[in-house]
Every structure is written in C-alpha cells, then in structure tokens.
C-alpha positions in Angstrom: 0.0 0.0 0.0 1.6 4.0 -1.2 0.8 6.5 1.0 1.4 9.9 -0.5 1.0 13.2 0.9 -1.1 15.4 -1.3 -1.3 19.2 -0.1 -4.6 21.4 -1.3 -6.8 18.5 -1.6 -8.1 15.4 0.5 -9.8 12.8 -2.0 -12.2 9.7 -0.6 -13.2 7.7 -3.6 -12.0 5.5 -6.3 -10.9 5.2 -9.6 -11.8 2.1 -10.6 -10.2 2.2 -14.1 -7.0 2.8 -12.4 -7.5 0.1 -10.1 -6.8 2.0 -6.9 -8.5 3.4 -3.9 -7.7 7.5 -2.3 -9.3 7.9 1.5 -7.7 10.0 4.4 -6.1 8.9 7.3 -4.3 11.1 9.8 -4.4 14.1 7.3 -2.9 11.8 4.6 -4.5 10.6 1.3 -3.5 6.9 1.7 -3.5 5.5 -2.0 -4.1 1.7 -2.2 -5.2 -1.3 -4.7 -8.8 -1.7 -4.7 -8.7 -5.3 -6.2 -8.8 -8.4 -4.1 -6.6 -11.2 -4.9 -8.7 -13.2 -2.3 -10.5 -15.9 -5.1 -14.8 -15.0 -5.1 -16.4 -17.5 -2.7 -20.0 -18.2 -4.1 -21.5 -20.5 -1.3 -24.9 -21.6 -1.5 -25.7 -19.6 1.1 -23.5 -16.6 0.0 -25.5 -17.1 -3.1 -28.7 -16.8 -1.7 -28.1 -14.1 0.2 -27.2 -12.1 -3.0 -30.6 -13.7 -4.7 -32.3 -12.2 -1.5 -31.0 -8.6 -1.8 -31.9 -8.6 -5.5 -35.1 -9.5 -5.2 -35.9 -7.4 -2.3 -34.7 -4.7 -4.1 -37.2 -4.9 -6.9 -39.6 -5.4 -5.0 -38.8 -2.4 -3.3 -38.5 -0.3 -6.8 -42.5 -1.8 -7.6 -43.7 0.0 -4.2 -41.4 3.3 -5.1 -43.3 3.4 -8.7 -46.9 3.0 -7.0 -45.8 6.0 -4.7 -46.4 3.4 -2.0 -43.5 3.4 0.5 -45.7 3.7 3.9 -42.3 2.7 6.0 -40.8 5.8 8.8 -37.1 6.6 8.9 -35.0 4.1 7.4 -37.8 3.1 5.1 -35.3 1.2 2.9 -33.9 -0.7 5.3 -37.1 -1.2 7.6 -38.6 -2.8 4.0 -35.2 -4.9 4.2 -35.4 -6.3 7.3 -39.5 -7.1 6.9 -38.5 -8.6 3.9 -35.9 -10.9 5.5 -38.2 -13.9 5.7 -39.5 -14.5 2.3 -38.5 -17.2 0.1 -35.3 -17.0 -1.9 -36.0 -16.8 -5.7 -33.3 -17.9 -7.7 -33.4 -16.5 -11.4 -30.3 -16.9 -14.1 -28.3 -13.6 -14.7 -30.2 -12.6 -18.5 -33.6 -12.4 -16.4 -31.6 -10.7 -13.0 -34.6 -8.1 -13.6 -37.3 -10.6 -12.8 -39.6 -10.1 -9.7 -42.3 -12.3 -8.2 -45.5 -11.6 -5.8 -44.6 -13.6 -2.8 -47.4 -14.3 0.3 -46.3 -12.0 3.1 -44.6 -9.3 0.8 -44.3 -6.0 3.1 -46.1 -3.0 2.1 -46.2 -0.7 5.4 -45.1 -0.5 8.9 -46.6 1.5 11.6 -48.2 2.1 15.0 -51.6 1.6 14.3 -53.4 -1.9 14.7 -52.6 -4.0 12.0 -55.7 -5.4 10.0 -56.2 -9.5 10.1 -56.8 -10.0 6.4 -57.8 -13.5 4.4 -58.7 -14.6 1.4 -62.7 -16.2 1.7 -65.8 -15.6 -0.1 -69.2 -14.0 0.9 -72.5 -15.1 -0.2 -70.4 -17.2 -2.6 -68.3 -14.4 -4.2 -64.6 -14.0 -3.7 -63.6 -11.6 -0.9 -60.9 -10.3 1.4 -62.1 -10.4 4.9 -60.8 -8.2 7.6 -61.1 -8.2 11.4 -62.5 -4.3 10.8 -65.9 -3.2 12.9 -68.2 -0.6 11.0 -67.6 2.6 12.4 -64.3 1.8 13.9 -62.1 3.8 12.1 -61.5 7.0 13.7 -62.8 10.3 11.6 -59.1 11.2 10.7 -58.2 7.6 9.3 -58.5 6.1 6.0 -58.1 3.0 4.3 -55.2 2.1 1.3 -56.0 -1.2 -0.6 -52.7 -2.1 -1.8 -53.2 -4.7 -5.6 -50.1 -6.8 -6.0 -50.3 -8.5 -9.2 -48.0 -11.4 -10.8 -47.4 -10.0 -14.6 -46.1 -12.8 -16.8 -47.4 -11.2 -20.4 -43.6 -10.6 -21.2 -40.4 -11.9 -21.2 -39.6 -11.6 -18.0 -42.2 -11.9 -14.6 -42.5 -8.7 -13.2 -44.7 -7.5 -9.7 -46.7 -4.7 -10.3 -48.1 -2.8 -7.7 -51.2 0.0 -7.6 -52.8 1.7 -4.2 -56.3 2.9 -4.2 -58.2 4.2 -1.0 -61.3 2.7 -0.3 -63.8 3.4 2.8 -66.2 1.5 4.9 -69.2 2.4 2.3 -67.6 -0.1 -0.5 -67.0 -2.6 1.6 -69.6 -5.5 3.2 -70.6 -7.0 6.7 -70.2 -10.1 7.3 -70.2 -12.6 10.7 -69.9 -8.4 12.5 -66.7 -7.8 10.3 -66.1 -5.3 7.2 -64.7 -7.4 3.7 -64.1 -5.9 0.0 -65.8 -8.6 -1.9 -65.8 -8.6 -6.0 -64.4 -11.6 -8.7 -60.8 -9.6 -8.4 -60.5 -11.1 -4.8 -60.3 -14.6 -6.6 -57.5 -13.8 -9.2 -54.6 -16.5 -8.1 -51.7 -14.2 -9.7 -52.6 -11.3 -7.5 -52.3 -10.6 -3.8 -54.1 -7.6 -1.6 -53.2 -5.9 1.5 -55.2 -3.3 3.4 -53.6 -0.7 5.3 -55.4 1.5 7.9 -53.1 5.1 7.9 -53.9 8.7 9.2 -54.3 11.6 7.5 -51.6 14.5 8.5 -53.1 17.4 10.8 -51.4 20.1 13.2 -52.0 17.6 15.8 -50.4 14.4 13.8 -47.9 15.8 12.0 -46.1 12.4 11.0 -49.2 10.6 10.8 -48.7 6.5 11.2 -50.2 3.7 9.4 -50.4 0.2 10.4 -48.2 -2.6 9.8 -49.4 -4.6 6.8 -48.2 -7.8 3.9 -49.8 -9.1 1.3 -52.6 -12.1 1.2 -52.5 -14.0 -1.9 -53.2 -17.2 -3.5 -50.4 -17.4 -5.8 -48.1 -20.0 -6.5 -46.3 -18.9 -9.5 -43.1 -18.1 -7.8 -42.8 -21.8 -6.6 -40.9 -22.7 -9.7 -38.6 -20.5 -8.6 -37.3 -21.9 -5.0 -36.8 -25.4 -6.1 -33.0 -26.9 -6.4 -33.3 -26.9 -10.2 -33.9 -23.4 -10.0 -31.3 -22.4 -7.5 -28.5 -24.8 -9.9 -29.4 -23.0 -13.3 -29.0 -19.8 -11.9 -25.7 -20.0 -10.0 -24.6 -21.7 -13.4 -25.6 -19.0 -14.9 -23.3 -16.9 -12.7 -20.2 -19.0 -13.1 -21.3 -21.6 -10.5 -20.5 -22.2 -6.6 -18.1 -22.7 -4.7 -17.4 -23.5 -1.3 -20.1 -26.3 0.3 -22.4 -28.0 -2.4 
C-alpha cells in the first residue's frame, strides 16, 4: 500500500479504471489497490443471500413506482429487514430483472393496529375479509387497498403494484366484520393488503399507518425456489463454490 502526501486537496473515492482506492487517514491521502486477490467464494448460502438482496430490491422499486413506501425513517432498510423472511427466488443472470408476488410481501409498517386480512368468499363471491368493525375507524383515518399482481405477459415476470383508497361504504358485513368482496379477490396471480393510515393534521404531523403484507393465493413463484432453479442460476453466474 503507497501513502502519498497530497497538499490542497483530501480525496475519498475510487478510480476504478485505475484500479486504486484514495481515502484519508491522519491528514494523509493513503492511496491503495482496490482489487482483491482473495478468489470469489459463491456458497450456496452466499449465493442466496445475494438472490435475496436482489429480489428485495425490486420489490422495493415496484412499491417506489406506485408512490407506496408507507415505511418511517429508514424506510429502505425497515422494508429490508421485513423482507428478510420470504422465500429466496433464484433467477439466471439474462432475467436478474425478474420479480415475483410472494405471500407476506411487506407493504407498510406503523403504530396503528394492524388489519387481520384473508382470502374467503361471501355469499359465494370472492372476498378479502378483515377483522374491521363498522364505524371503527377514527374520523381522521382512511383506508389504502394495496393490488399486488404477478405479470407474466412478457419476457420476463415482473410484480406490479397500484394503491387505491377505499372506505367502509364499498365494503360488506359479514359474521360483525367489514370485507371488499368482487371476482378480483379470486385472481390466483394477484395478492391484496389493506392498510389503515392517518391523514396529517397540526396535531399528527407524521401521521402513522399500520403494519401490513400481502394475502394471496399465488403459487407462481414456486418454480422459482426449487434446487433446479437455484442450480441454473448459480450456473448462470459461473457456479458455486465452497459447500455444495
């Protein structure tokens, strides 16, 4: 490792075309390689750890594009962490763009009671029923009906997401509770969750939502998790290493 002292200027960065790393130490620009001669260890853990942080990270874009990131400070890595527990999909590197509706996908995290959401029927037609008493909501809360659909008309699977508020008026009663019923709630490549938020006022000026994921029936991202899967795609990035 060079250390050079460089007068009128402290640099922390890289150049990566050079190959070499500048960052300050002492009041010194230390100058060192930035390339590893350590060989790339891709377990298959290490591997699915990287599947994880890709994925999560799309799924995370989907939410940004709906304008639906209902997360407090740190929403990135609150979404992270919530996130943690899904299944691994493992996709091969042309298709690293790919994303997939997965049961228990996180779409908010708050103070308020959560809603109990699942997938039923009423009177025979497909609903989502919630654990929500008419007239409970408070006069300052509202209602965010998150639509997570699988999209498989191209290439590549993509998650789409769209938010809509709904009230107590469009939904139904049923055995004392509130439920959204229609022939959407039995679509098996799309998922719902309902979040119950606050609108901002003097006296709530970070207003708080409650902690929701999705409810779905859809098994399309199955054919992703399986061993086959998880071979073709580390193939696909030069295979693994380490323990098999």
């Amino acid at each position: 490792m060079a250390k050079t002292k460089m007068t009128g200027l402290l640099v922390n960065g890289s150049v990566r075309s050079a190959g070499v790393t500048f960052y300050t130490r002492d009041g010194q620009t230390v100058v060192r390689s930035s390339h590893s001669n350590q060989p790339m260890r891709r377990s298959v853990a290490q591997f699915g750890v990287r599947m994880r942080v890709r994925h999560n990270a799309l799924l995370w874009q989907a939410l940004k594009a709906a304008d639906a990131t209902h997360f407090d400070k740190g929403a990135y890595s609150r979404f992270r962490s919530l996130s943690f527990k899904l299944p691994v999909v493992y996709v091969v590197k042309s298709e690293s763009d790919a994303s997939f509706l997965l049961p228990g996908m996180p779409v908010s995290e708050g103070t308020l009671p959560s809603v109990e959401l699942t997938l039923g029927t009423v009177d025979g037609v497909p609903a989502l029923l919630t654990n929500l008493k008419k007239g409970e909501l408070k006069k300052y809360e509202y209602l965010l009906l998150y639509t997570v659909r699988q999209d498989v008309s191209t290439s590549v699977p993509r998650c789409r997401v769209s938010v809509r508020e709904v009230s107590a008026s469009d939904m139904v009663e049923t055995d004392g509770c509130l439920a959204l019923s229609g022939d959407e709630y039995g679509d098996d490549m799309s998922g719902w969750a309902l979040v119950r938020a606050e609108r901002p006022s003097e006296a709530r000026p970070v207003p708080q939502c409650s902690t929701q994921s999705v409810v779905t029936r859809c098994s399309y991202y199955e054919r992703f998790t399986t061993s086959e899967a998880l071979a073709a795609a580390a193939e696909s990035y030069g295979g693994l290493t380490g323990d098999k």
